[in-house]
Structures are given as structure tokens and as C-alpha cells.
N, C-alpha and C positions, 0 to 999 in steps of 0.2 A: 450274596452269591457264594456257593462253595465251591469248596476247590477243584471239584471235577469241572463245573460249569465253567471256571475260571481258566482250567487247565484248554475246553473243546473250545473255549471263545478263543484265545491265546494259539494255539494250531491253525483257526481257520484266518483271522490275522496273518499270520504268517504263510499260509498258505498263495494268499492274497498278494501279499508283498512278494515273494519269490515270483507268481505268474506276472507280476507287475515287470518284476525286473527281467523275467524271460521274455515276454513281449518288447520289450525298449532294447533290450538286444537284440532279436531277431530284426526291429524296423531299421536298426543302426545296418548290419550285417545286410540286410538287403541295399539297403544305401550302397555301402562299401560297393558291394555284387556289383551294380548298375555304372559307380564312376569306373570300377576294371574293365567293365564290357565297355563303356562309350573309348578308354584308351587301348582298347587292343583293339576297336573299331579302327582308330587312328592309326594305329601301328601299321593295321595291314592297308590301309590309305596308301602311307606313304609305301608299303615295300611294292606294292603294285606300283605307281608312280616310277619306283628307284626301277621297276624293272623293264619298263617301260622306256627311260631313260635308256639303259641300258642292252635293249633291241633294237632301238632307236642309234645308240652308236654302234654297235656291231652292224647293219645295214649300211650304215655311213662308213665302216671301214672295207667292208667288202665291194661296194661299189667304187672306193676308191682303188683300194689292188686289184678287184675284176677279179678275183680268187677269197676262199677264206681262209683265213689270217687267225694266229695264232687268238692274238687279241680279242679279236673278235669272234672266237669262241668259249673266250674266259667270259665275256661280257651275257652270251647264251646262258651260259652256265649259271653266272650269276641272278640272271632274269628269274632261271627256272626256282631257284631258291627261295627267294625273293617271293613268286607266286604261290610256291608252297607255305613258305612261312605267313605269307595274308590268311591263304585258305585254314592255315593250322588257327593262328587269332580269331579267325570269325569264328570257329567252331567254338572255340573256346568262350568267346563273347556270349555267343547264344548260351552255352550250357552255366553260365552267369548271369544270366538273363533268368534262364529257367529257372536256377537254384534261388536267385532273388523275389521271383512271382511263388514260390514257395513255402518261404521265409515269412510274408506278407500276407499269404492263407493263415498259417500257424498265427502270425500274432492275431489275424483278427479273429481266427477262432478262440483267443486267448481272452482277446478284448471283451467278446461277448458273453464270455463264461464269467466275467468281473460285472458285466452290467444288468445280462439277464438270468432271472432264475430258469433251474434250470429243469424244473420239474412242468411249470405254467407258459413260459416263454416270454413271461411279462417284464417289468423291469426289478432287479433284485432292491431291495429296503435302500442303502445308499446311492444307490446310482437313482431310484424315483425320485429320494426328496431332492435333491440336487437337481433337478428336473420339475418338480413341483414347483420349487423356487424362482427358478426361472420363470415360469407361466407367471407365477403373482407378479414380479417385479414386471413382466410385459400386462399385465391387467392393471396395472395402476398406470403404468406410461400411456395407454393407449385409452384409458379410462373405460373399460370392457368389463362386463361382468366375469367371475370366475367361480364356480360350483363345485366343494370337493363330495366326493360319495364314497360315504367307510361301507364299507359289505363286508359282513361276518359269515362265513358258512356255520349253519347252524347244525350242531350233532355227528361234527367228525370224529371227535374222539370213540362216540357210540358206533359209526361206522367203520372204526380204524380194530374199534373190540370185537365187533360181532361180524366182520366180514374180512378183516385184517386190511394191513397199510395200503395195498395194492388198488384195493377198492379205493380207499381215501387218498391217494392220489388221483384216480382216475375222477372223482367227487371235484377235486380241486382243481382241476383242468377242464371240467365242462364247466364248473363256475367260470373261473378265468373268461373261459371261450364264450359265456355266456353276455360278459359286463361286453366283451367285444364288440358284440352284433348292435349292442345298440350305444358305441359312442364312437367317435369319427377315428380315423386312421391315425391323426395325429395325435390324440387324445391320451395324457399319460398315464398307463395302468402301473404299479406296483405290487408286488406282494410284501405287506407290511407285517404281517406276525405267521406264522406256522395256519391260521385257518383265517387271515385277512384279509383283504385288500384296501386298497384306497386308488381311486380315478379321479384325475381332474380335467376340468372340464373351461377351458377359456374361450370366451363368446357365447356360453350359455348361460340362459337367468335358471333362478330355481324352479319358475313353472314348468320351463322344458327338459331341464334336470331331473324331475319329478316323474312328470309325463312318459320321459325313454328307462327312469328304472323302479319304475312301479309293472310296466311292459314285461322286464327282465324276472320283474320276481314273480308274477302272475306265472307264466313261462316256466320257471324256475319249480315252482311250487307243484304247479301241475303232474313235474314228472319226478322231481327229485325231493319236493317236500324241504327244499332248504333253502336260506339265504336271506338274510334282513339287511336292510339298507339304510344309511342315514346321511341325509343331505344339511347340508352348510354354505351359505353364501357369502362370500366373502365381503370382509366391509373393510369401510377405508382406512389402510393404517394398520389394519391386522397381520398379526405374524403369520405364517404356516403352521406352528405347532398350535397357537391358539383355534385355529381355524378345523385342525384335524381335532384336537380336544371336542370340539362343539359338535361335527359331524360324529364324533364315538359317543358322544351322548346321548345325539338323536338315534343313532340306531339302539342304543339300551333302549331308548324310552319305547322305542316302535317295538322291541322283543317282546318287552314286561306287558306290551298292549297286546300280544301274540297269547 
């Protein structure tokens, strides 16, 4: 790798780690928000209560002089205080409230921008295989078939040259959108290299694997002329990277048949 390459890997790392660490502050920071609001809820609990108390004896001194009484217009006085200072905490409470539901938007907007790319909507390279993994280790617990499918878009760079980047993004997002329509909602998409992907697929065998993106590239081919696919069934005992190895093979071998 050279030094530039080393240098943009190095930036986006970091880049990564700082939104890491801005989001775990923000979720801290709303925490914080929420216990000051549930205590200045208390706060004006009790000054209402105290002031309450303290109409409550000012009543009782006036009914006993049958006049009012010094005292018991400190105790008014005090009430009114008392009631403003409640009404002053709640507001306050709520506007800690607010600024905590806030706090809470930002970091998941942050969360998202760490898991999904952000050009396809799908899941970015580390946050899928970490996600892929998971499925396997649930395909061997529950003994369930598991199907991964590599999709190459074919002739972006030809697209990115003779019609520039804007096309070939828009290229890579009807593909994305494309694997969508035909695999279930939970079903995990990744974007795996600059014109990849890879979908796994848990509870399907490879005929039905087969069947919904053979579908996708008929589809595909029709109107955009791209997109090879290569399926891989998982066997027992196999890693993830061996498993993606075998589905990147089969899509070469279906291309070179192309």
C-alpha cells in the first residue's frame, strides 16, 4: 500500500474513532439531561408540598386571630415563592428533557453514519461482516440453511469514465435497491468493495437463493445491462471469509461464462 493510500485509510480511522467518541458523549450527556430533569421534577415536588404546607398554616393562623397576622403573611409570601420556584424547575426539567431527546437524535445519526454506507443505505464493510457472523453462528445453532450472494456491478468504472461519478453512483444504488426487492427485510446487505456487495441470506437453501437472483439480474440486465451474481451455501463448520471466497469465485466463473 502506499503512502497516500495509507495516509486516506489512516484519516478515515480516525475519523471513525472521533464520531465514536462524539456519540458516547452525547448518549452520556443526555443521561446526565434526564437524571437533572427527574431532580428538579423533585425539587418542585417538594416546593409545592412546602407551599402547601405553608397556606395550610397561614389559614390556621388567621382563623385563629380571626384577623391576618403578621406570620401569616410571611407564610403567603413564602408559598408564592415556593410555587414560582416549582414552575421555574419544571421548565427547566422540560428544556433538559428537550435538549436530552436531542443529544439522542445526533448520536443516532452518528450511529448510522458508522454502520451504513452512505451513498446505498446498506450496511458499511465492518458493521455487515459483524452481521454476517452473526447469521452463520445462528445457521449452525438452529441447524438452518444459510446462502451468501457476492454481486459485482459490472462496468462502473466504464460508467464513472464516460458518463462521470454521478451516474455511477446513481448505477450503485439502483443495484443496491435492486438485491432489496428480492430478499426479506431482515436479510443482511453490505457494500463490500467500491462496486460490491455481498447478501446473506438465513433460512434459504441455494435453489431459492438462486431462483430470487437470477429474478434480480434478468431485471437488472434488461434495463441496466449489469450485475453478476455468485451464490454459496454454507457448510458445516465453514468460516465466513471461506464462504465469501467461494461465492467471489462463483460470480468470476458466471462473468468469464458472460
Amino acid at each position: 500500500m502506499d503512502q497516500g493510500a495509507t495516509s486516506v485509510t489512516e484519516s478515515s480511522v480516525s475519523a471513525q474513532v472521533a464520531a465514536i467518541a462524539d456519540m458516547e458523549d452525547r448518549d452520556r450527556t443526555a443521561v446526565d439531561r434526564d437524571r437533572t430533569a427527574e431532580a428538579l421534577d423533585l425539587t418542585a415536588e417538594n416546593r409545592d408540598l412546602r407551599s402547601e404546607d405553608r397556606d395550610a398554616r397561614a389559614e390556621a393562623r388567621d382563623e385563629r386571630e380571626g384577623t391576618v397576622d403578621v406570620e401569616a403573611a410571611s407564610d403567603r409570601a413564602g408559598a408564592r415563592r415556593d410555587r414560582k420556584g416549582a414552575a421555574a424547575d419544571r421548565r427547566q426539567a422540560e428544556a433538559d428533557r428537550d435538549a436530552a431527546d436531542v443529544d439522542r437524535r445526533l448520536s443516532a445519526v452518528h450511529r448510522a453514519s458508522l454502520l451504513q454506507d452512505e451513498l446505498t443505505g446498506v450496511y458499511r464493510r465492518e458493521a455487515g461482516i459483524t452481521e454476517l457472523e452473526r447469521e452463520i453462528v445462528t445457521a449452525g445453532r438452529t441447524e438452518q440453511p444459510f446462502v451468501l450472494a457476492f454481486v459485482d456491478v459490472d462496468g462502473l468504472k466504464a460508467v464513472n469514465d464516460a458518463e462521470g461519478h454521478r451516474a455511477g453512483d446513481l448505477l450503485l444504488r439502483r443495484v443496491a435497491d435492486a438485491i432489496r426487492e428480492v430478499v426479506r427485510q431482515d436479510d443482511v446487505i453490505l457494500r463490500y468493495g467500491g462496486d460490491e456487495f455481498i447478501c446473506g441470506l438465513l433460512g434459504i437453501d441455494l435453489a431459492e437463493a438462486t431462483s430470487r437472483f437470477e429474478s434480480m439480474s434478468e431485471d437488472l440486465h434488461s434495463t441496466l445491462g449489469v450485475a453478476t451474481v455468485g451464490l454459496a451455501e454454507l457448510k458445516p463448520g465453514e468460516e465466513l471469509a471461506e464462504l465469501i471466497d467461494r461465492a467471489d469465485a462463483r460470480m468470476y466463473d458466471r462473468k468469464a461464462s458472460h
